[in-house]
N, C-alpha and C positions, 0 to 999 in steps of 0.2 A: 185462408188457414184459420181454424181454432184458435180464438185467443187461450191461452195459460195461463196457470199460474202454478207454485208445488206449495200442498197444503201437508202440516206435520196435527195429528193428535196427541198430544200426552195425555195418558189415562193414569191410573193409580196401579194398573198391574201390567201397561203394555204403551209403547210409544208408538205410532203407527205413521207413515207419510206416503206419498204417492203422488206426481201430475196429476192436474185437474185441467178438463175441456171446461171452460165457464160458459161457454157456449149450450152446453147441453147438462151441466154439472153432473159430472161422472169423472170417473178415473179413467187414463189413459192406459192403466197397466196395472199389476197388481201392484198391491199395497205391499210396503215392506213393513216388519214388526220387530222390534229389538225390546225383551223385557224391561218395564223402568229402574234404574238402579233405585238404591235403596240407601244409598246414602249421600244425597244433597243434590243440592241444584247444578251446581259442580258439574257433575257426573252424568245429572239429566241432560242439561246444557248440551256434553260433548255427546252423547247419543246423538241427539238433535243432529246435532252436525254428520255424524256418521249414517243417519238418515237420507240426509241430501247429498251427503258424497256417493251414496249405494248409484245412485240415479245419475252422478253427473252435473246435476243441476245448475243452471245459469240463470238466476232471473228471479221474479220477484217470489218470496216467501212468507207463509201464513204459519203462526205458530197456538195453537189453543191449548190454556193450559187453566188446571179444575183449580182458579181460584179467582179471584176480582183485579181486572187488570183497570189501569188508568193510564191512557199516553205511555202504554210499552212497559209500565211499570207493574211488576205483579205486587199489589198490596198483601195477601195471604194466599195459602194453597194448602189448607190443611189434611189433604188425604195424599199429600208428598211428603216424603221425609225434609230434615233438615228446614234450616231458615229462610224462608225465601219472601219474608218480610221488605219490601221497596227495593225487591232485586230490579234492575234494570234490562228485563231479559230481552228486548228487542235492541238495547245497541251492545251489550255483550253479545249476542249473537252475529249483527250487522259489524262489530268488528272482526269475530271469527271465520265468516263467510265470504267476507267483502262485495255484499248483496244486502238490499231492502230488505226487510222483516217487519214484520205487523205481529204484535200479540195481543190475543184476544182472548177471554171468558170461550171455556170450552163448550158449555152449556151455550153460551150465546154464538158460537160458528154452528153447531147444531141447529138452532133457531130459527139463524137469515140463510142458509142452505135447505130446510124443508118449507120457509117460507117462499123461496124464491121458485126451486126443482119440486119439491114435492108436496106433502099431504096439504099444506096451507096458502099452494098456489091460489093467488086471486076471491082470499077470503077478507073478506071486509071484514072493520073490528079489532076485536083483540083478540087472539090467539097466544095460547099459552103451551108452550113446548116442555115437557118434563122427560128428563134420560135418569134409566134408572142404570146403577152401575156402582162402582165402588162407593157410592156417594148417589146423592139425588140433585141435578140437577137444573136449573130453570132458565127457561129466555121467554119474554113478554115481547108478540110482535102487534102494534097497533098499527091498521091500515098498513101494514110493510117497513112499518117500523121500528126499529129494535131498541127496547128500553133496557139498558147493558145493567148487566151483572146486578141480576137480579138476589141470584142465593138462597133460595126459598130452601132450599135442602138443612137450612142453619133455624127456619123455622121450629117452634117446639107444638107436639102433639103428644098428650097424658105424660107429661116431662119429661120428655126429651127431644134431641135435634128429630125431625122428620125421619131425615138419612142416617141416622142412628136406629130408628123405628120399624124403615121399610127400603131400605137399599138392597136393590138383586143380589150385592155380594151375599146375602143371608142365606138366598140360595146357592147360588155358585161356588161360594167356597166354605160355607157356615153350613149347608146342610139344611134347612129350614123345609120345610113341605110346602111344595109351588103354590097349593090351594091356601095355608096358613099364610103365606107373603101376602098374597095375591086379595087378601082381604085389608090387611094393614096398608097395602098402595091403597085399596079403593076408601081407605081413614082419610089417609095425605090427600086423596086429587079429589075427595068429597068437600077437604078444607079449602083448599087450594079455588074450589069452584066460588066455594061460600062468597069468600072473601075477595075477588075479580070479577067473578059474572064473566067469562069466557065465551065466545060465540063457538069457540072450537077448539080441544086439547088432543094435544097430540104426544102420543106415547112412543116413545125413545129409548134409547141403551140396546146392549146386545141382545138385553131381553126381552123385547119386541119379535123379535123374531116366533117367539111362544104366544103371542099376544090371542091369539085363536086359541088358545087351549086355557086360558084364563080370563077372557073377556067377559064370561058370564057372572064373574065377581065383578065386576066393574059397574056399579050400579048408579053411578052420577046420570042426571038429567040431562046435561051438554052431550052432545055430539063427543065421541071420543073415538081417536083413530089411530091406529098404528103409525109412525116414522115411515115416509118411502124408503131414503137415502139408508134407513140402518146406522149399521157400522161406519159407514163413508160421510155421513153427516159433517162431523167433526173437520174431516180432512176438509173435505167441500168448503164448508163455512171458512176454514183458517185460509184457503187458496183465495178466496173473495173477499176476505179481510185485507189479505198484500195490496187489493188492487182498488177497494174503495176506501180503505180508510177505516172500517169497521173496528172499532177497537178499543 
């Protein structure tokens, strides 16, 4: 039998979770989505929960949440409401569940799930994962590595944060013209390049999915490639978090 595990994403506009085969890293089912409230971690929190009740869930749990975590603790999450400064979110939630929890850097379960399943399978090196999405953000995989909570999205490019710069939301919900984004990404992942020397970048967020129809902005000299996993990234990486420790 498939080993499991249930991996949760919180995003800045959507909470997302689902079973994971770690075997084959994929979702067992569909994904369930609860929008993220909008007023504190509180509220994020019991989402979460209502996530893994939707399922049933018994067993170990992956939680990826967009800010820098340390030992289960979230140090910041600025594209969440409310304060969620040295929240304790994996044993508030371990005692909400009465189950394991692992939290991890969102950006970073993204990461070590296309490091492992998809585009950066068996890439020597350094590999640099960038999700573009509410926010922009990063996970550095060296040889299969994962150097956590990186945060490059807090980067500043002609003054200001990157992800203030060139975050998808500009399209999605700002309106921005794909072509005008789509040159301010290739600003970010030209720096981005500079300053790493990447053997391989791997392009992420929902908006990946368009990655064919703005690739020809994308004018970095590295290898750059679409995200396999997508959307399921997240999930993938927080399920593989519960069970190695990734965090």
């Amino acid at each position: 039998m498939a080993e499991q595990a249930f991996g949760v994403d919180i995003g800045g506009s959507g909470i997302k979770g689902a079973p994971v085969d770690l075997d084959r890293g994929e979702l067992t089912t569909e994904r369930h989505r609860i929008p993220t409230p909008k007023t504190g971690p509180t509220d994020v929190l019991e989402t979460v929960e209502a996530i893994v009740d939707h399922f049933g869930w018994d067993g170990p749990i992956g939680v990826a949440v967009p800010g820098v975590v340390l030992r289960g603790v979230v140090r910041s999450a600025v594209n969440l409401e409310g304060d969620w400064t040295d929240l304790h979110a994996s044993e508030r939630l371990q005692d909400h569940l009465g189950q394991p929890v692992a939290v991890i850097n969102d950006a970073d379960a993204a990461g070590i799930a296309e490091a492992r399943y998809g585009a950066g399978q068996d890439v020597e090196g350094l590999v640099l994962v960038l999700t573009f999405g509410t926010g922009i953000g990063s996970a550095l995989i060296n040889d299969g590595m994962l150097v956590p909570n990186t945060e490059f999205g807090h980067l500043y490019i002609h003054g200001e944060e990157t992800e203030q710069y060139a975050a998808a939301r500009l399209v999605e919900e700002e309106g921005m013209e794909l072509e005008k984004w789509a040159r301010r990404a290739n600003e970010v992942i030209e720096h981005f390049d500079y300053i790493f020397s990447p053997e391989l970048i791997i392009f992420g967020g929902g908006i990946s999915s368009e990655f064919a129809s703005f690739r020809r902005h994308l004018t970095v000299s590295t290898p750059i490639v679409p995200a396999e996993l997508r959307n399921g990234a997240g999930i993938v990486g927080a399920a593989m978090a519960s069970r190695t420790g990734d965090q």
